[in-house]
N, C-alpha and C positions, 0 to 999 in steps of 0.2 A: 545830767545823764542818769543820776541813780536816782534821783526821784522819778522822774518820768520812770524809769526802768521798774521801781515798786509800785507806782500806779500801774503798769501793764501787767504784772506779775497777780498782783490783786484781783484783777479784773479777765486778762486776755484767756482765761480757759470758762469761765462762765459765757463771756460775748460769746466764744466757740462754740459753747455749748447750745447755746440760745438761736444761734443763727447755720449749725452744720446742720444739713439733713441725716447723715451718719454720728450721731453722737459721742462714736468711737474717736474722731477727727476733731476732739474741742481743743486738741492741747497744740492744731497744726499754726495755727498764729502763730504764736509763742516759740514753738520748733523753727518758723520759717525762719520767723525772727534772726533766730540764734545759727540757720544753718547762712542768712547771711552776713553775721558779724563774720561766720566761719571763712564763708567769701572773701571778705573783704580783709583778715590780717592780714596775709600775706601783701597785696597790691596797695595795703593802705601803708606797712612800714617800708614798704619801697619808693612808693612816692613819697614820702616825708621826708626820707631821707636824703630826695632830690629837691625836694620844692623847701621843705624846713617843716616843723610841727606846727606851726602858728596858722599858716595857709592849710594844711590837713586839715587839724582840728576845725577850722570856719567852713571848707566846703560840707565837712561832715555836717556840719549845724543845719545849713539849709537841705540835706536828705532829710535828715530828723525831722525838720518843721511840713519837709512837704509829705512825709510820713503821718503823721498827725492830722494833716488835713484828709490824707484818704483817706485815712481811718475813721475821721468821724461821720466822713459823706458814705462812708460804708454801712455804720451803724445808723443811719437817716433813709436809707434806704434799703436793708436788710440785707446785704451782699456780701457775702460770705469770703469770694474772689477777693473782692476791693481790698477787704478787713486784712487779707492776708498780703496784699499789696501794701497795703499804709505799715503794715510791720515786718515786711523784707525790709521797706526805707530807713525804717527806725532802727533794724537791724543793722544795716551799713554804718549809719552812724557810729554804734557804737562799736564797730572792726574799729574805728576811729578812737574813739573816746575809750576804749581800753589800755589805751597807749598815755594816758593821761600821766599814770602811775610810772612807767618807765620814762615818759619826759622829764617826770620829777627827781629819779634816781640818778638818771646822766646827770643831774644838772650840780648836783653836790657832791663832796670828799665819799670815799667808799666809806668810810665808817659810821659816817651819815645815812646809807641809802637804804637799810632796815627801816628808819624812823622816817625819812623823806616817803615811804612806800606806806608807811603808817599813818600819814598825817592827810594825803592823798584820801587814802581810804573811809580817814574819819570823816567824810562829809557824806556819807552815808548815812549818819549819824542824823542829819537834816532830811535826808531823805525818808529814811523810815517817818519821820513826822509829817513831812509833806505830802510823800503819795500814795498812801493810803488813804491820810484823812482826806486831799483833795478829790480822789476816789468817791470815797463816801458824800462827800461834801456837793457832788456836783454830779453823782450819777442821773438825778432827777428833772435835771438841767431843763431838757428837752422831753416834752411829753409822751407819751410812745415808741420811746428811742432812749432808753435806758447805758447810761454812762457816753452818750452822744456828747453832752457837754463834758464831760472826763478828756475825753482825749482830744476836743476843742482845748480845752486848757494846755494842751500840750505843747501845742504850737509855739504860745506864749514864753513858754522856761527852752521853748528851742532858740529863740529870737534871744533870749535874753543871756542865753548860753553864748551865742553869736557877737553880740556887744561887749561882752566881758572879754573876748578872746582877743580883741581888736584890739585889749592894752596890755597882751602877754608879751614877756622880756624873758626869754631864755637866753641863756648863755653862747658864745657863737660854738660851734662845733669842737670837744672837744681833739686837742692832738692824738695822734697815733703814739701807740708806744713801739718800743722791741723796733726802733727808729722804721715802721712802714709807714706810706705813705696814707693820707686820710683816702688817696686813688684808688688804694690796693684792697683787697678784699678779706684779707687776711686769711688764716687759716679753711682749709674746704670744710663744712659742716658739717659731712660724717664725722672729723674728727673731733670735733667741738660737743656732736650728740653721743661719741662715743666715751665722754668722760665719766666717772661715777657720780660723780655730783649733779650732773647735768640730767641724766636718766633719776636719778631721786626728786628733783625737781619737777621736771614732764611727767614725770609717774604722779605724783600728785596733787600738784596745781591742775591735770586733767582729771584723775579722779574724783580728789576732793570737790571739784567743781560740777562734775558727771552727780558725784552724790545728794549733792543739794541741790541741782536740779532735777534731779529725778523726783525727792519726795517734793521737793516746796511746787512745782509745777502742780502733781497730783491735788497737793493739799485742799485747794479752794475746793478742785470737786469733791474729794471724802469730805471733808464736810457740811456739804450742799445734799449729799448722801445720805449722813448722819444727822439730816434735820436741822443743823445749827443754822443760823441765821447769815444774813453778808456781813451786817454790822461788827460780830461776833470773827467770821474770816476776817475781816478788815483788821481788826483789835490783832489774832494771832499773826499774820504778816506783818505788822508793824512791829509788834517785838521783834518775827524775825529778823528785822529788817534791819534794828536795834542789834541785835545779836552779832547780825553781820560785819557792822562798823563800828559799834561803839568800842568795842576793846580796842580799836588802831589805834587808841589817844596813847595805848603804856603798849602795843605787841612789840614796838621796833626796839622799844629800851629791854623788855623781855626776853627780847631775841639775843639782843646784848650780853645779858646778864646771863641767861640758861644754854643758848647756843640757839642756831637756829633747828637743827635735829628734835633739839628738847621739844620747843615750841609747837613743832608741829606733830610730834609724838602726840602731845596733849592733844591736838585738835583729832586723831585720828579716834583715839579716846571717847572723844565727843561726841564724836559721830557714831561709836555705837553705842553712847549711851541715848543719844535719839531713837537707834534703833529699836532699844529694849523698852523705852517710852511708847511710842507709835504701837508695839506690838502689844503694851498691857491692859491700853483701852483707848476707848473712843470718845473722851468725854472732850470740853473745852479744855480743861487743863491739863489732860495729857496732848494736845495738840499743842499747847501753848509752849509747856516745857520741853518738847522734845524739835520744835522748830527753831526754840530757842536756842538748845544745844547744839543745833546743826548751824545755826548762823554762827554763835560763837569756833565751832568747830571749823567753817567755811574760812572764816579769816585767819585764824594760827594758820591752814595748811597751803592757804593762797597767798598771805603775806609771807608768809616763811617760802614758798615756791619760789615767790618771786623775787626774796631777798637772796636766796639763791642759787638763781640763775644769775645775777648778774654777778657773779662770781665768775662763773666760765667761759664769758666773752672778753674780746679787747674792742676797744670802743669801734674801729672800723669793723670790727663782727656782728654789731647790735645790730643792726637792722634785719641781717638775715637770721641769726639766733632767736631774736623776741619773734620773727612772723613764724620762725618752723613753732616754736611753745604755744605761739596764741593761735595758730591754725589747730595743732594738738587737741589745745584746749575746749575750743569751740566748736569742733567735730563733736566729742565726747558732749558738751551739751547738750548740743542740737538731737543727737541721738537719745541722749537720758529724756527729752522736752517730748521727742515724740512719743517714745517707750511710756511715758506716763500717763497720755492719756487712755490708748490701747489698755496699758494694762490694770488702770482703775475700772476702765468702762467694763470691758472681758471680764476679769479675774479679783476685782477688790483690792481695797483699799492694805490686806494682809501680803497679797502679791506685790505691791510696790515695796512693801517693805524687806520682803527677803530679798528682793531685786536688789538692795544696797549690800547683801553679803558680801559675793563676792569682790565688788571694788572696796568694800573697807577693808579687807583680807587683803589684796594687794597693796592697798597704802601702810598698813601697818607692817606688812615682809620692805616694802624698798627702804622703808625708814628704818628699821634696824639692820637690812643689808648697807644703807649711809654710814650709818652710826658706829657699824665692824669695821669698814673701809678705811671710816677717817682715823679712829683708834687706830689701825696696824700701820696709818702711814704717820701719825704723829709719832707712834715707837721706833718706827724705821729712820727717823730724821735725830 
């Protein structure tokens, strides 16, 4: 999933650009994409929670793969339509394959499920080497049909996504506690969204996630802008890409050791020091360092989100607590994914970047409103 996911990221606002007759609508793939992961949390952790994850996760495979095949018959044929069709389907998938990370969390002791969501994550780590350079590697594939064999290869790691899934062994459903039944539904959800932990979490596993989709979405075209080469974008998205997952190997032991508040204070950190990168020029290296900030930033505030969220639930709560977060979340992308391309094509490459003010300014106020909360109830205990 996250390779193909960096191959598309690479590539999906250039295709757009190449094939929208409004240039302003290159980032709308990529938006669709993410507005139907958005679709799809909620109805995907509802039916898993009745069918099992093992059967989710595999219907999901074959959206993906038949995603990949519109997509290339779209780029063989110049179709603008199509292109945004084959990435709704890839989109679905991954309402799906989001759920990866919390299949891994239920599955182990809670003292475990910071590093269980870390180790998850790390395969990103593959991904950043995989799809970009497969990107690169095979945009040429097809003669006058430029990364047509890209997302041809796609198909392939969906299929193969699909085979591997055929020999997952999760654990059977854990018991209810607080003796409810696994029938009962437990707590209603306002009260579970009404807890403070839980608001610092949705606050920013969607922000932090709004933020580094809004610049990383832009990026390919600033610097298609700035003259640099695809070779050159390709090189900067793989770091980010690197940035994203490679710290999952040590975030969940980090989270341990500092707290999860700390951890993601840090990432919030990150994120404007991306900012003040991006805003001091335009060269390869400030794109490199400041994508990379934001990927390392993206994983403190989304493994740390997610490591605390499943704090707030009881296990019969999961399924409705992770769809209302990951619908959350995935709105705010979908919104950041379009926002970007409008506002690079309109306004520049300096407009997307004040754009992340305000939402780093709210992640930084919910985390030290977190950070007072749990202080006055650790004194009050």
């Amino acid at each position: 999933m996250m390779s193909s996911n960096s191959l598309i990221i690479t590539t999906a606002a250039l295709v757009g650009f190449d094939l929208a007759d409004d240039k302003s609508w290159a980032t709308l793939p990529l938006a669709a994409q993410f507005i139907a992961t958005m679709c799809t949390t909620i109805p995907a952790s509802l039916l898993m929670d009745r069918i099992g994850r093992r059967q989710g996760f595999m219907l999901a495979s074959l959206f993906g793969a038949s995603g990949a095949v519109f997509a290339t018959l779209a780029l063989l044929k110049s179709k603008f339509s199509l292109f945004i069709l084959g990435t709704v389907q890839i989109g679905i998938f991954n309402g799906f394959g989001n759920y990866y990370r919390f299949a891994a969390a239920d599955a182990v002791a809670k003292d475990l499920k910071g590093r269980a969501v870390s180790y998850i994550m790390a395969g990103g780590v593959v991904a950043a080497l995989v799809g970009p350079n497969l990107a690169n590697m095979t945009r040429g594939f097809v003669q006058n049909a430029p990364f047509a064999g890209s997302y041809a290869s796609l198909v392939f790691l969906y299929i193969f996504s699909l085979a591997v899934l055929a020999f997952l062994r999760l654990p059977p459903r854990l018991a209810a506690d607080n003796g409810l039944s696994v029938k009962e539904s437990g707590r209603p959800l306002r009260v579970i969204a009404a807890q403070p932990m839980f608001i610092v979490a949705l606050v920013c596993g969607t922000l932090g996630y709004g933020v580094m989709a809004l610049a990383m979405t832009a990026t390919p075209l600033a610097m298609n802008h700035f003259a640099h080469t695809f070779a050159k974008t390709s090189f900067v998205i793989q770091w980010h890409v690197l940035g994203m997952f490679g710290p999952a190997f040590v975030t969940g032991h980090l989270i341990k050791r500092y707290g999860v508040l700390n951890i993601m204070l840090a990432g919030a950190l990150l994120g404007v020091a991306c900012l003040a990168i991006n805003l001091a020029g335009s060269s390869i290296w400030h794109f490199w360092a400041a994508l990379l900030s934001l990927g390392i930033s993206w994983n403190f505030l989304f493994i740390g989100a997610t490591t605390l969220l499943t704090e707030t639930y009881r296990p019969v709560e999961r399924a409705k607590t992770q769809a209302l977060n990951d619908f959350a979340v995935f709105t705010t992308v979908a919104l950041s994914s379009l926002s970007a391309g409008a506002l690079q094509s309109s306004y520049g490459w300096q407009a997307v970047n004040i754009g992340l003010i305000p939402l780093l300014v709210l992640i930084l106020a919910s985390i030290l409103w977190g950070k007072s909360r749990r202080r006055n109830t650790i004194r009050s205990q």
